[in-house]
The first five atom37 places (N, CA, C, CB, O) and aatype in JSON, in Angstrom:
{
  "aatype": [20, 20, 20, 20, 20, 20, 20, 20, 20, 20, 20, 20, 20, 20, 20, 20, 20, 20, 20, 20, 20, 20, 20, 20, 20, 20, 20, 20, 20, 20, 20, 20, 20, 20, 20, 20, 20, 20, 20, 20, 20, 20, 20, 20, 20, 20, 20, 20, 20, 20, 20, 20, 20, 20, 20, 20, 20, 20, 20, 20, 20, 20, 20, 20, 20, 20, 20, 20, 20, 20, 20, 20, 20, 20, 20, 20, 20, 20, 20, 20, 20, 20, 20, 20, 20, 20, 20, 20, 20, 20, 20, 20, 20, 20, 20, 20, 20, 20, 20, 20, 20, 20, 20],
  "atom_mask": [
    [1, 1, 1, 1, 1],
    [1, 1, 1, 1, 1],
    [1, 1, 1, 1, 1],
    [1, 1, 1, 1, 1],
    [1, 1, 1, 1, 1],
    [1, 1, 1, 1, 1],
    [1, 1, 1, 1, 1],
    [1, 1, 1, 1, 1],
    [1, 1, 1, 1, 1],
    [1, 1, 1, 1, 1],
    [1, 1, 1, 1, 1],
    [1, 1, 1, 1, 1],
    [1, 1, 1, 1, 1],
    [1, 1, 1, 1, 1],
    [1, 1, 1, 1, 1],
    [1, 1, 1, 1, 1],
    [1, 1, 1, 1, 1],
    [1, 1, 1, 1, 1],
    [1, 1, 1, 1, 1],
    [1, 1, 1, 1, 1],
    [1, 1, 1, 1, 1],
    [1, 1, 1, 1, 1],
    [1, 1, 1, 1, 1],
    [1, 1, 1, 1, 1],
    [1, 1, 1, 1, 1],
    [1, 1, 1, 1, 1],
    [1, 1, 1, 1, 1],
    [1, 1, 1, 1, 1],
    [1, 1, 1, 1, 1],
    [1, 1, 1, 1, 1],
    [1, 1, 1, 1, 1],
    [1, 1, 1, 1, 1],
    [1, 1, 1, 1, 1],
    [1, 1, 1, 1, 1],
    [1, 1, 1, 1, 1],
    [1, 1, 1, 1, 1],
    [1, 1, 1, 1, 1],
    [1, 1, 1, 1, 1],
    [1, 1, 1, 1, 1],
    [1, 1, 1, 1, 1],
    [1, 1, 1, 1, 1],
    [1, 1, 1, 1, 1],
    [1, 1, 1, 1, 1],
    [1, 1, 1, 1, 1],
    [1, 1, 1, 1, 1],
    [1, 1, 1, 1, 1],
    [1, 1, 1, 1, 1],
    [1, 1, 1, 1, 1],
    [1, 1, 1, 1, 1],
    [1, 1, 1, 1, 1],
    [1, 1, 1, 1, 1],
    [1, 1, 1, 1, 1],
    [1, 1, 1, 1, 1],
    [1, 1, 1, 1, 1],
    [1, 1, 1, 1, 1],
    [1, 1, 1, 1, 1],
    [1, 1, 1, 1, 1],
    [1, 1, 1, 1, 1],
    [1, 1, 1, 1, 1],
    [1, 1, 1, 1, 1],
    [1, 1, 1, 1, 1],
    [1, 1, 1, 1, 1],
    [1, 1, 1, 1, 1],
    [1, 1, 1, 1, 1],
    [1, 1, 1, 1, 1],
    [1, 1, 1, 1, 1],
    [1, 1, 1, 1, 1],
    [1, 1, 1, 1, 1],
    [1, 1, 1, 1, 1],
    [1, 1, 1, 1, 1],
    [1, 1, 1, 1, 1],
    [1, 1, 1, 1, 1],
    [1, 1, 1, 1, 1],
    [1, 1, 1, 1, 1],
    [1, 1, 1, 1, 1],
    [1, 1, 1, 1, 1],
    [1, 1, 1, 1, 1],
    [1, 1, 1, 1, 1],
    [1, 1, 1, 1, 1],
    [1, 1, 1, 1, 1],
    [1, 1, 1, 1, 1],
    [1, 1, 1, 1, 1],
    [1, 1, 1, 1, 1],
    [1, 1, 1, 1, 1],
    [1, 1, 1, 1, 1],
    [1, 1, 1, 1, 1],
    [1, 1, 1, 1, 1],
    [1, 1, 1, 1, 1],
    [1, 1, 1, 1, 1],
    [1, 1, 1, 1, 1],
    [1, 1, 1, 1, 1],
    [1, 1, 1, 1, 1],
    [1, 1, 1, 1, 1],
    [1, 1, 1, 1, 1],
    [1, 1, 1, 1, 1],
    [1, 1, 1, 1, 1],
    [1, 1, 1, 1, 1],
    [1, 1, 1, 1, 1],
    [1, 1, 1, 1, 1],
    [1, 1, 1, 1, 1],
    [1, 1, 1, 1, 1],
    [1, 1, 1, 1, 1],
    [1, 1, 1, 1, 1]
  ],
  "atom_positions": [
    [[15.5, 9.81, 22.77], [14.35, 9.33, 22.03], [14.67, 7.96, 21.44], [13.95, 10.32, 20.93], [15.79, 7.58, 21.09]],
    [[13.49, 7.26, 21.39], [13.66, 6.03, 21.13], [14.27, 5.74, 20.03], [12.68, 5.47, 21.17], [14.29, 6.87, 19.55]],
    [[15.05, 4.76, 18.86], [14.97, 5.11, 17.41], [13.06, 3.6, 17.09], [17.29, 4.52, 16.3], [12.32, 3.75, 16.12]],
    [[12.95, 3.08, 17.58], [12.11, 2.42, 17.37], [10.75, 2.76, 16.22], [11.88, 2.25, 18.56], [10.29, 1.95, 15.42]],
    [[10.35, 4.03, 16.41], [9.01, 4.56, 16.27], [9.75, 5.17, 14.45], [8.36, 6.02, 17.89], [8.92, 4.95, 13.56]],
    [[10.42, 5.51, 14.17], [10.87, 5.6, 12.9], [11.49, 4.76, 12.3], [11.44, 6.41, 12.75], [11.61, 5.16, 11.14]],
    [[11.91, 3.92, 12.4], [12.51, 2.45, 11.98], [11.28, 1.75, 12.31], [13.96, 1.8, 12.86], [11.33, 0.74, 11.61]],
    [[10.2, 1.73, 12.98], [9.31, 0.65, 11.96], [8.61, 1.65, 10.56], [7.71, -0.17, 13.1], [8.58, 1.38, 9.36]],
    [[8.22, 2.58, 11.13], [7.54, 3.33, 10.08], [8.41, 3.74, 8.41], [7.16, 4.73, 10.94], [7.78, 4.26, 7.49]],
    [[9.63, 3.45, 8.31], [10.62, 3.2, 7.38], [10.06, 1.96, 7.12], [12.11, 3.27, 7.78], [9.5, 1.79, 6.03]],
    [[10.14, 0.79, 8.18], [9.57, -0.32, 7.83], [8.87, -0.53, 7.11], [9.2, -0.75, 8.39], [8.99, -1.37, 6.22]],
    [[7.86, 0.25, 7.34], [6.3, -0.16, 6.55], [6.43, 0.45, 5.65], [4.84, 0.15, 7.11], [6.41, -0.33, 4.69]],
    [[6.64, 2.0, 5.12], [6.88, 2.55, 3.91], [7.4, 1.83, 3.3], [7.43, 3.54, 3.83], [6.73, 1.51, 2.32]],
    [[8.41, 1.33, 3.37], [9.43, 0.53, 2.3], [8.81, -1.12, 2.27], [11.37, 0.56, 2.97], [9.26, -1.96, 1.49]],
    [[7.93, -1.36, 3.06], [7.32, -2.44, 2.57], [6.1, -2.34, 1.89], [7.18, -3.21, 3.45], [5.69, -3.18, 1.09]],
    [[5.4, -1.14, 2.27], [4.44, -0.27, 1.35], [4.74, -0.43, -0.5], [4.75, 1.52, 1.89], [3.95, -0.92, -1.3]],
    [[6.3, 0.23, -0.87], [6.3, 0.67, -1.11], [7.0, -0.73, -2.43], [6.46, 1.79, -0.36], [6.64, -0.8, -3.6]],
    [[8.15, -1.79, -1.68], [7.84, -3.05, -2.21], [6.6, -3.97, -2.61], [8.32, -3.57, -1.57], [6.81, -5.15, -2.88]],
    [[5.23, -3.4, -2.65], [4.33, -4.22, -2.8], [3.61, -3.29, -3.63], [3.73, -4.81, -1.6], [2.9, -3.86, -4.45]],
    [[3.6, -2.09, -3.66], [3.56, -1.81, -4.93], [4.28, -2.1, -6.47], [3.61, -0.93, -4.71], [3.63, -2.62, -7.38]],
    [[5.42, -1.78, -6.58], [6.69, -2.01, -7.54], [6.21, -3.62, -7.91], [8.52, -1.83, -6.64], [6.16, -3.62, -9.14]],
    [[5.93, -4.66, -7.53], [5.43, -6.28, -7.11], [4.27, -6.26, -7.9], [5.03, -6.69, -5.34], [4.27, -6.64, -9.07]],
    [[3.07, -5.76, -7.19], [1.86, -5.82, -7.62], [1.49, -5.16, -8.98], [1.17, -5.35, -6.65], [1.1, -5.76, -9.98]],
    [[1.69, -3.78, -8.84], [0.88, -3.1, -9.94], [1.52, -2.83, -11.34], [0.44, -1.78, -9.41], [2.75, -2.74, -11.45]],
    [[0.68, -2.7, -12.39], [1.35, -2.99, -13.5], [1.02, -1.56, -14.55], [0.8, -4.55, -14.07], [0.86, -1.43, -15.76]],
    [[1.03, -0.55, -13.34], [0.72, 1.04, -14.02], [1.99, 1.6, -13.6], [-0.75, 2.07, -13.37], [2.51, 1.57, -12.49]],
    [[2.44, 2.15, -14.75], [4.13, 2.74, -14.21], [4.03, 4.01, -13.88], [5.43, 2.73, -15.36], [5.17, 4.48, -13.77]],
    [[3.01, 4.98, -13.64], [2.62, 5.83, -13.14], [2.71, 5.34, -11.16], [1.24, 6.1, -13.99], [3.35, 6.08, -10.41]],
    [[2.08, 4.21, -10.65], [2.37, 3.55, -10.03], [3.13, 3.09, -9.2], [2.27, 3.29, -10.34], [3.13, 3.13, -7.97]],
    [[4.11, 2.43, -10.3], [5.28, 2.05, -9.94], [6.36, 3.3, -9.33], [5.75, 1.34, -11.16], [6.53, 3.35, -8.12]],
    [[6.75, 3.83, -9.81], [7.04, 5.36, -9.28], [6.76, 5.81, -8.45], [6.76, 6.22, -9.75], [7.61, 6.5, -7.88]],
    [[5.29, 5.71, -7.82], [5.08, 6.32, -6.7], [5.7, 5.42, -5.97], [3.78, 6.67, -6.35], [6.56, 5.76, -5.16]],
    [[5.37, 4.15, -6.15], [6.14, 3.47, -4.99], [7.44, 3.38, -5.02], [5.79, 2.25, -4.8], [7.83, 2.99, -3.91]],
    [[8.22, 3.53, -5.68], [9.78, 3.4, -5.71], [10.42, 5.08, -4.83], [10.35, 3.23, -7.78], [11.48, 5.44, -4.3]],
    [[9.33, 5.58, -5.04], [9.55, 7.23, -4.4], [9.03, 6.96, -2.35], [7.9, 8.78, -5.6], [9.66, 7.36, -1.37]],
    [[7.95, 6.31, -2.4], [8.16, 5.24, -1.09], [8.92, 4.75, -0.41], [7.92, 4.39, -1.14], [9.0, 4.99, 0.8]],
    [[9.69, 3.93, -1.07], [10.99, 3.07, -0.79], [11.51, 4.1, -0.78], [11.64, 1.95, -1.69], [11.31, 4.47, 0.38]],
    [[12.35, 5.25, -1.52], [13.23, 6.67, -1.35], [12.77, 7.16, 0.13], [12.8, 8.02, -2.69], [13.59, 7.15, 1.04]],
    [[11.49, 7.55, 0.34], [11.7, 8.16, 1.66], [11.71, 7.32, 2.59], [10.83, 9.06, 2.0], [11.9, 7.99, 3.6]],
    [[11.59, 5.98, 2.95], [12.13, 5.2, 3.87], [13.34, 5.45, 3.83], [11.9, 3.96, 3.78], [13.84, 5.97, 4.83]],
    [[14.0, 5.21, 2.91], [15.77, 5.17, 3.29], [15.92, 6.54, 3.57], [17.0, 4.67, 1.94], [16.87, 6.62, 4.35]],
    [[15.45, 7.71, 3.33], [15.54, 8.83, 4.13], [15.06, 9.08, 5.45], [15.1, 9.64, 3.55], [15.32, 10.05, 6.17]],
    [[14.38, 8.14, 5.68], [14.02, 8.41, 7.16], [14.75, 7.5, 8.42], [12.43, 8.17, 7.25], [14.63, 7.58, 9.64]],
    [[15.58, 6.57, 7.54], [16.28, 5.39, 8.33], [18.02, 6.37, 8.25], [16.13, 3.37, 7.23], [18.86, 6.34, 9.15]],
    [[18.1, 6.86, 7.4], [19.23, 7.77, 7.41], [19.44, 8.87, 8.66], [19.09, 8.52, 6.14], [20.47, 8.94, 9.33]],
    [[18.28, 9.68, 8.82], [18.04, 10.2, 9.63], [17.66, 9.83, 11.28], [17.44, 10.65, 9.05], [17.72, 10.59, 12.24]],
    [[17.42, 8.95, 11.25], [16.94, 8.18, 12.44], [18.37, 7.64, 13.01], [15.79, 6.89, 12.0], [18.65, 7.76, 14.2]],
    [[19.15, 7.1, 12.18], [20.29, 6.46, 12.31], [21.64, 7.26, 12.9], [20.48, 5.95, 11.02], [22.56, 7.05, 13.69]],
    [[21.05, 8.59, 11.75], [22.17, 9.47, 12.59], [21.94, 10.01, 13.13], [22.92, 10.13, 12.3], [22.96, 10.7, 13.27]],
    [[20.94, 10.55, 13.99], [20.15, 10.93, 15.42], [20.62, 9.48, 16.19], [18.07, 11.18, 15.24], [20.66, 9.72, 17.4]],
    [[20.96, 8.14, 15.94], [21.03, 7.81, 17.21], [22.45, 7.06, 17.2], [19.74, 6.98, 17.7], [22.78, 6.41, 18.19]],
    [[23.08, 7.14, 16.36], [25.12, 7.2, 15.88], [25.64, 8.49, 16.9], [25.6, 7.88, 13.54], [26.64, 8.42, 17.61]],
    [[25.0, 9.35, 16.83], [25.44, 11.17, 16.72], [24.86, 11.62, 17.78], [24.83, 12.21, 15.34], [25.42, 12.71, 17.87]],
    [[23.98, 11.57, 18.86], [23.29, 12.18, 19.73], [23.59, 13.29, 19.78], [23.28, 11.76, 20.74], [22.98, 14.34, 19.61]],
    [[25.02, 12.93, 20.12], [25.9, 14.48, 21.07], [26.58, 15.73, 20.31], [27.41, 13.92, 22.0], [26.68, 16.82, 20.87]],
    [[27.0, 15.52, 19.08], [27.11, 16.01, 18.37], [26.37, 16.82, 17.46], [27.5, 15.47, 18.18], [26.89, 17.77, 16.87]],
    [[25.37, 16.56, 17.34], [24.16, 16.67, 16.23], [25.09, 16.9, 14.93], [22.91, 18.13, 16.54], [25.49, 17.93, 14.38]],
    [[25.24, 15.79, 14.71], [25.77, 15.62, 13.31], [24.45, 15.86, 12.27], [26.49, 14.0, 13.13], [23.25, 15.6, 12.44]],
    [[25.04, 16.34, 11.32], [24.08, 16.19, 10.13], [24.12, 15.34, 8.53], [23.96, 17.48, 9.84], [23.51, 15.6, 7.5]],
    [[24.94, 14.44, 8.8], [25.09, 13.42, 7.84], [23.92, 13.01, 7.57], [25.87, 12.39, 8.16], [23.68, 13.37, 6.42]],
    [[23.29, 12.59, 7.89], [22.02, 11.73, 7.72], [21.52, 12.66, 6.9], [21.06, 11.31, 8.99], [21.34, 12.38, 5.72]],
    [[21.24, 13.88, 7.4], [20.42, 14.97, 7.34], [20.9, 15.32, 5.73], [20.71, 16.19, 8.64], [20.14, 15.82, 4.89]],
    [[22.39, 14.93, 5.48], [22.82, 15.9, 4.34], [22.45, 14.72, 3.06], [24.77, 16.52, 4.47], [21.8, 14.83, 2.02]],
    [[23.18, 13.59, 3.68], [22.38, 12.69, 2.43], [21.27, 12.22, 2.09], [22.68, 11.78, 2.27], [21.32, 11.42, 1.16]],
    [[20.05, 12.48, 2.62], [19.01, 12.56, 2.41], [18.48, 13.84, 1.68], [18.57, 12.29, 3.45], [17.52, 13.67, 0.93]],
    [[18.9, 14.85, 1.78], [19.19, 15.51, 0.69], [19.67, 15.3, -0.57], [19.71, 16.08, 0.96], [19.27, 16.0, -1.5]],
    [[20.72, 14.16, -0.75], [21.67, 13.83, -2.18], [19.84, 12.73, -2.59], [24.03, 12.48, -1.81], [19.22, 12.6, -3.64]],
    [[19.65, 12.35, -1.61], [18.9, 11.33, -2.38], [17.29, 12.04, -2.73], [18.81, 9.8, -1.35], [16.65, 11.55, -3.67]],
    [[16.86, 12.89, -2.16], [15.74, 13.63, -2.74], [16.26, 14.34, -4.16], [15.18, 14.77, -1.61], [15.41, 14.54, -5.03]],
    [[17.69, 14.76, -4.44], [17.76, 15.22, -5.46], [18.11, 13.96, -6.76], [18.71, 16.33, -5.19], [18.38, 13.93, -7.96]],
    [[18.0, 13.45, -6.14], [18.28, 11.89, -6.94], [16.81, 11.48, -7.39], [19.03, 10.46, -5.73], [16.43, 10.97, -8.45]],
    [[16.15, 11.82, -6.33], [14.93, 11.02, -6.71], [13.76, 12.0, -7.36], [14.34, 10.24, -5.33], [12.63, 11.54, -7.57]],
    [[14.06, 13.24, -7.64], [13.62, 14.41, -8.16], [13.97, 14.58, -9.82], [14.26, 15.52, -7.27], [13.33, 15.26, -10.63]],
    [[15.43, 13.59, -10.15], [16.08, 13.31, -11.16], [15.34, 11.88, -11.87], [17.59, 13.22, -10.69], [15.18, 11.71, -13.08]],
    [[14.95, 10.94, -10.78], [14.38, 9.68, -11.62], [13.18, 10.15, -11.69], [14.43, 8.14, -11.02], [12.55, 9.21, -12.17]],
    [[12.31, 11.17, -11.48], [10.84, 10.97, -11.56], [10.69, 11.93, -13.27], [9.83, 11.8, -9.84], [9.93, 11.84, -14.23]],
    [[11.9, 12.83, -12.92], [11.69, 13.49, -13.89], [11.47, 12.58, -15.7], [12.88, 14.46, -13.66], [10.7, 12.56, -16.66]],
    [[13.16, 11.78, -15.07], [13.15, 10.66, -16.12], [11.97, 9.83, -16.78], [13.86, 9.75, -15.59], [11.66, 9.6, -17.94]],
    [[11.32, 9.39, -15.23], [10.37, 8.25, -15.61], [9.22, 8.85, -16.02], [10.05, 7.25, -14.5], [8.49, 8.2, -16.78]],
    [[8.88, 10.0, -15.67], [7.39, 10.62, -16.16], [7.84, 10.31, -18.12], [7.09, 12.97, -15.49], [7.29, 9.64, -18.99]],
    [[9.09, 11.18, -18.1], [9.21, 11.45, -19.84], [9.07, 9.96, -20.54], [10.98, 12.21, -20.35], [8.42, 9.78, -21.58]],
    [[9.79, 8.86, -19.8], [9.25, 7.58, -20.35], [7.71, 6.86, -20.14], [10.19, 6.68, -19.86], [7.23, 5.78, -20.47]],
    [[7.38, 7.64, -19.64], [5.82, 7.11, -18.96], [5.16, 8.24, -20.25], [5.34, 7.63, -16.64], [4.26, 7.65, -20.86]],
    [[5.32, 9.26, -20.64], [4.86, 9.99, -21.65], [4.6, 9.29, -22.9], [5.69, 10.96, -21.85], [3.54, 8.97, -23.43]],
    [[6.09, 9.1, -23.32], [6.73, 8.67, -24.43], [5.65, 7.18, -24.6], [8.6, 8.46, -24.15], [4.85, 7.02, -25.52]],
    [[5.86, 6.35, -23.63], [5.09, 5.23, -23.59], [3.58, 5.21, -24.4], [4.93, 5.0, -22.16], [3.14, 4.71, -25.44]],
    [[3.05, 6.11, -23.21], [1.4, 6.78, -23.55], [1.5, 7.13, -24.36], [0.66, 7.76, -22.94], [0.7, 6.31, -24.82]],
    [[1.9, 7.95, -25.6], [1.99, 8.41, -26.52], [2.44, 7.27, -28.04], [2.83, 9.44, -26.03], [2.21, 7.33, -29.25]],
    [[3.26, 6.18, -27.01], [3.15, 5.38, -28.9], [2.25, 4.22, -28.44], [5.04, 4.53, -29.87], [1.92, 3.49, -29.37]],
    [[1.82, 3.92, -27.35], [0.97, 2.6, -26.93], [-0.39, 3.01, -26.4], [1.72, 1.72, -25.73], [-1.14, 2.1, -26.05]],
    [[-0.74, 4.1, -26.32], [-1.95, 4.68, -25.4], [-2.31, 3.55, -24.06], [-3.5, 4.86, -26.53], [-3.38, 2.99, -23.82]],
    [[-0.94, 3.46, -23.28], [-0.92, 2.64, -22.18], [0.05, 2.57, -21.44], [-1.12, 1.61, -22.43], [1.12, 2.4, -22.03]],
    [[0.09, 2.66, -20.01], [0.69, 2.71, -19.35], [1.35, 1.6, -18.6], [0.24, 3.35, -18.98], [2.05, 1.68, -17.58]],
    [[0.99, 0.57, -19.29], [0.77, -0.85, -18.69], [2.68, -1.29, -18.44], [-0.34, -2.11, -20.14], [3.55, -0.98, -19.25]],
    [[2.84, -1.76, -17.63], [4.15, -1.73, -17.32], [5.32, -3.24, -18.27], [3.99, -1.84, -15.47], [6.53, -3.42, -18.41]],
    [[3.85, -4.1, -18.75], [4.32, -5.09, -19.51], [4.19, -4.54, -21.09], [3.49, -6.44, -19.16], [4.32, -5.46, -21.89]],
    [[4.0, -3.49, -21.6], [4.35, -3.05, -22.61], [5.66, -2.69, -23.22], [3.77, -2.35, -22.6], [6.01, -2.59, -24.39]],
    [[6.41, -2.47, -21.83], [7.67, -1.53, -21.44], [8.85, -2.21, -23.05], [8.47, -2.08, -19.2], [9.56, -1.65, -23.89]],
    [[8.47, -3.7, -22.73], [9.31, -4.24, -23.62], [9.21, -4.08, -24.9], [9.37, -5.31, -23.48], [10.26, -4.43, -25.44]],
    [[7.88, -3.46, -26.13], [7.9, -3.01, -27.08], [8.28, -1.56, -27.45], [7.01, -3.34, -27.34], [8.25, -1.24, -28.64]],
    [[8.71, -0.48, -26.3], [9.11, 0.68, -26.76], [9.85, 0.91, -27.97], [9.7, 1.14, -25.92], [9.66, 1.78, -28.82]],
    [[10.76, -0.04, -27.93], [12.1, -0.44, -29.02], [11.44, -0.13, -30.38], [12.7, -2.3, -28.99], [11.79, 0.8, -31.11]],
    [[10.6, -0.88, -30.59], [9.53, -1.04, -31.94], [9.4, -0.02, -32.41], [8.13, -1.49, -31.8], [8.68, 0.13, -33.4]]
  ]
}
């Protein structure tokens, strides 16, 4: 199998997913897209070691893409509670607020 057809589509997710993080200024938002960018590099992981590994069927790819869903299961958790916390002393989610939390 080709690796082509998942390495662009990594492509575009993760450029998807850079133009969110860029553009929008809702950190509800932002998150989704940084969780974007996460499954691109999981799918370039996998793709990569499907075509490193043919013969073997290694599962490296397979296993760290796992470390990184639990990684990224760990930042959402994080960022919701600061996306809370936020909403709760600014009634806003606005991502240029970020810098008065301190206050």
């Amino acid at each position: 199998m080709s690796p082509l057809g998942p390495l662009l589509l990594a492509t575009l997710l993760f450029c998807v997913g850079i133009y969110g993080v860029i553009a929008r200024r809702n950190a509800v938002l932002v998150l989704m897209s940084v969780e974007l960018m996460l499954n691109a590099v999981n799918i370039n992981l996998v793709a990569f070691s499907n075509l490193l590994f043919p013969e073997d069927a290694a599962v490296s790819g397979q296993i760290f893409a796992l470390f990184i869903i639990g990684v990224a299961a760990a930042e959402v958790g994080v960022g919701l509670a600061i996306v809370f916390n936020m909403f709760r002393n600014r009634a806003s989610v606005n991502v240029d607020d970020v810098d008065l939390m301190r206050w």
